[in-house]
C-alpha positions as CSV (number, residue, x, y, z in Angstrom):
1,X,91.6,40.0,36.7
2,X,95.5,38.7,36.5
3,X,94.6,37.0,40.6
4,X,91.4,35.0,39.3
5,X,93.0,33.1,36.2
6,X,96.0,32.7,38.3
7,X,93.6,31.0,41.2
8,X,92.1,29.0,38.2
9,X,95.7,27.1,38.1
10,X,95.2,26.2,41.1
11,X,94.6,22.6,40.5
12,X,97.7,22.3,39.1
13,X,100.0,24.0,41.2
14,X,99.8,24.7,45.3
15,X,101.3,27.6,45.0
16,X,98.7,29.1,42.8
17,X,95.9,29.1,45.8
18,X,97.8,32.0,47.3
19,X,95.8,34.2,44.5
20,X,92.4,33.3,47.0
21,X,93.8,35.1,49.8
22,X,93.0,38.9,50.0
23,X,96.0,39.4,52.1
24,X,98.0,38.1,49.7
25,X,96.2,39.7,46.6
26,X,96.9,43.1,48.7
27,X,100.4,42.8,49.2
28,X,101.1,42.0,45.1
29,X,99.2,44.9,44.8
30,X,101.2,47.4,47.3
31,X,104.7,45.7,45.3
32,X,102.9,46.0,42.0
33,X,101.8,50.1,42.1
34,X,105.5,50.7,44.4
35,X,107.3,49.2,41.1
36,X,105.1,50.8,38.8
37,X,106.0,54.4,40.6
38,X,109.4,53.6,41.0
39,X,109.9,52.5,37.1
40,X,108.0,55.5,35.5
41,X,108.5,58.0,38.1
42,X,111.9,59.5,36.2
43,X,110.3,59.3,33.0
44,X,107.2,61.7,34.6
45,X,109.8,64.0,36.0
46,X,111.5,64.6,32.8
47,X,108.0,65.2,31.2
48,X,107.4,67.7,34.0
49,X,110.1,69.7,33.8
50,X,110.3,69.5,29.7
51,X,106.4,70.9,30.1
52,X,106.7,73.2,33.3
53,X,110.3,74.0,33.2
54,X,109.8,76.4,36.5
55,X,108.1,73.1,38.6
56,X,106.6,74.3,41.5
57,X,105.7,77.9,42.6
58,X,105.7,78.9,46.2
59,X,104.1,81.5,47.7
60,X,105.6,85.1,49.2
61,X,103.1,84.7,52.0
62,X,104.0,81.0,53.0
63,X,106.5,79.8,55.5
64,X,110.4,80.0,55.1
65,X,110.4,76.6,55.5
66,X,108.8,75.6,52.2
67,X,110.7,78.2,49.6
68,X,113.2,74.9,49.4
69,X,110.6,73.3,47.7
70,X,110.5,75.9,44.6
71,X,111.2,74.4,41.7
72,X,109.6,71.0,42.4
73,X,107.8,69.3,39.9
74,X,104.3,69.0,40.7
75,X,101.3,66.5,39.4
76,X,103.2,63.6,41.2
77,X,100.2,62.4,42.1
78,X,98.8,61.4,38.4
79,X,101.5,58.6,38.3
80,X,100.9,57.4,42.0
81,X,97.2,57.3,41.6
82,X,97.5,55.5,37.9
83,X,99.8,52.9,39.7
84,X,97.2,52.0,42.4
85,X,94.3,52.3,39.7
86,X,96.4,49.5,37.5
87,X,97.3,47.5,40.3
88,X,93.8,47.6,42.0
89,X,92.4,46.3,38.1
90,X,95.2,44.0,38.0
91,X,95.0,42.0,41.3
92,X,91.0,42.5,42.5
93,X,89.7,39.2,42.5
94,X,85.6,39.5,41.1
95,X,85.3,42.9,40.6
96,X,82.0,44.3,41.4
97,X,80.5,47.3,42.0
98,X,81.7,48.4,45.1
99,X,85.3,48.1,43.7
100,X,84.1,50.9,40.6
101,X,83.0,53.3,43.6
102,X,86.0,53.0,45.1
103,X,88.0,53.7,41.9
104,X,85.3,56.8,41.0
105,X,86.2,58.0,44.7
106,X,89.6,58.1,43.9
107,X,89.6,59.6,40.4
108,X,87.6,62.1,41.5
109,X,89.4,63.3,44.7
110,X,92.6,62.8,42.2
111,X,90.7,64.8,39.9
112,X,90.6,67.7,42.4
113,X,94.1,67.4,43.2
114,X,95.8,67.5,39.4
115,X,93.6,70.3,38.9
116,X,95.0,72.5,41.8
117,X,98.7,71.3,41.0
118,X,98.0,72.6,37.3
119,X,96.6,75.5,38.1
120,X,99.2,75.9,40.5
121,X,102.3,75.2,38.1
122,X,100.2,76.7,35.0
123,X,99.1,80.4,37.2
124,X,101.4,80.4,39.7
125,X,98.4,79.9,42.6
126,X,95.9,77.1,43.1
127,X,92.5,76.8,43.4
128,X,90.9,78.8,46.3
129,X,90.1,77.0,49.3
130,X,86.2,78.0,48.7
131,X,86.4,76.2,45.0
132,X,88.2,73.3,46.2
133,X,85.4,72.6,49.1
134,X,83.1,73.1,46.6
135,X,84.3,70.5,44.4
136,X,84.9,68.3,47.1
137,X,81.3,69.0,48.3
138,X,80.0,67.7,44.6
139,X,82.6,64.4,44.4
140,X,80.9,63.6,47.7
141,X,77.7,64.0,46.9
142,X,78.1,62.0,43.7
143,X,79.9,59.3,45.1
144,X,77.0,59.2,48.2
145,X,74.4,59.0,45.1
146,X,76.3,56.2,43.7
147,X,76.5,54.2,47.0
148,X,72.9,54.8,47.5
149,X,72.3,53.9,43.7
150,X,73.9,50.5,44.1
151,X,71.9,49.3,46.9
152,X,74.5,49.6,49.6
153,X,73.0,49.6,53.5
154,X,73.9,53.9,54.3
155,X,72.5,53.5,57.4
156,X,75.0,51.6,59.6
157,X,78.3,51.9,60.5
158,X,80.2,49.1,60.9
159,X,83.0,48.9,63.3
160,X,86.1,47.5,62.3
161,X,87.2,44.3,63.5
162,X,83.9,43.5,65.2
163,X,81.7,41.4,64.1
164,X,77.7,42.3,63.5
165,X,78.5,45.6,65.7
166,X,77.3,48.8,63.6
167,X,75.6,51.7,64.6
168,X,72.7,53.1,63.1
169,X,73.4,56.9,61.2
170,X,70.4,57.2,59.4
171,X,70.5,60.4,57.1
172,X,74.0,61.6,59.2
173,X,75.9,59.3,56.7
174,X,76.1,61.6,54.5
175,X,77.8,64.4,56.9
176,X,80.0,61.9,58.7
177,X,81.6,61.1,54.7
178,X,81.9,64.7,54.2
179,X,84.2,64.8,57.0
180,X,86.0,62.0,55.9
């Protein structure tokens, strides 16, 4: 959004046809969602603990190790995963469809995870391990549907940094990104 009418200056300023470089659109992204956290993170802390004054529960049956951590505030992860979403929006040059799965993958795994952290700071336990499968079972499946939906090629692999080398998965796509 911001990168393309930047690029658009581009006539007028050299410096401006840095915005058509992904590598460079990436890295104002990374600085853009770091400074985001790093600005608003006290502020989310403060509304934590003014909310859930008692932060983070830890279990009896847990490891000695982690009954330091009582106390901490939890649901962190809201303000990280906002950051990336604005900065994703922000700096994405053309934005098309496989940028919206990509966002739907991540508010829905995010999804999962500020619903455990609130049951978790709200009950005193998280979701069960059988319940949280379960709802990562159905994110998968409705992000596979929405690949498949939007005409994306489920049957090949591609390997990364080599070119025109994939490997045909056929129907075990869909297993291989439910172990991923």
């Amino acid at each position: 959004m911001l990168s393309d009418l930047l690029y658009s200056l581009r006539d007028t300023e050299f410096l401006f046809n840095l915005f058509g470089y992904i590598s460079f659109r990436s890295g104002l992204s990374l600085i853009t969602s770091f400074f985001i956290v790093l600005i608003l993170m006290p502020y989310w802390i403060k509304i934590q603990l003014r909310i859930f004054p008692s932060g983070q529960p830890i279990r009896n049956d847990g490891p000695k190790t982690h009954y330091h951590k009582k106390g901490t505030p939890a649901l962190g992860g809201v303000l990280i995963l906002f950051a990336i979403i604005i900065s994703s929006i922000l700096w994405t040059s053309n934005f098309s469809s496989f940028n919206y799965i990509l966002l739907l993958t991540l508010i829905l795994f995010g999804l999962i995870g500020f619903f455990d952290d609130f049951q978790k700071v709200k009950l005193g336990r998280g979701v069960s391990t059988k319940t949280k499968f379960l709802f990562q079972l159905l994110a998968t499946l409705i992000i596979y549907l929405t690949i498949k939906y939007n005409g994306f090629d489920l049957n090949k692999f591609s390997i990364p940094f080599l070119k025109n080398v994939s490997i045909e998965l056929g129907y075990f796509y869909f297993i291989l990104i439910l172990l991923i």
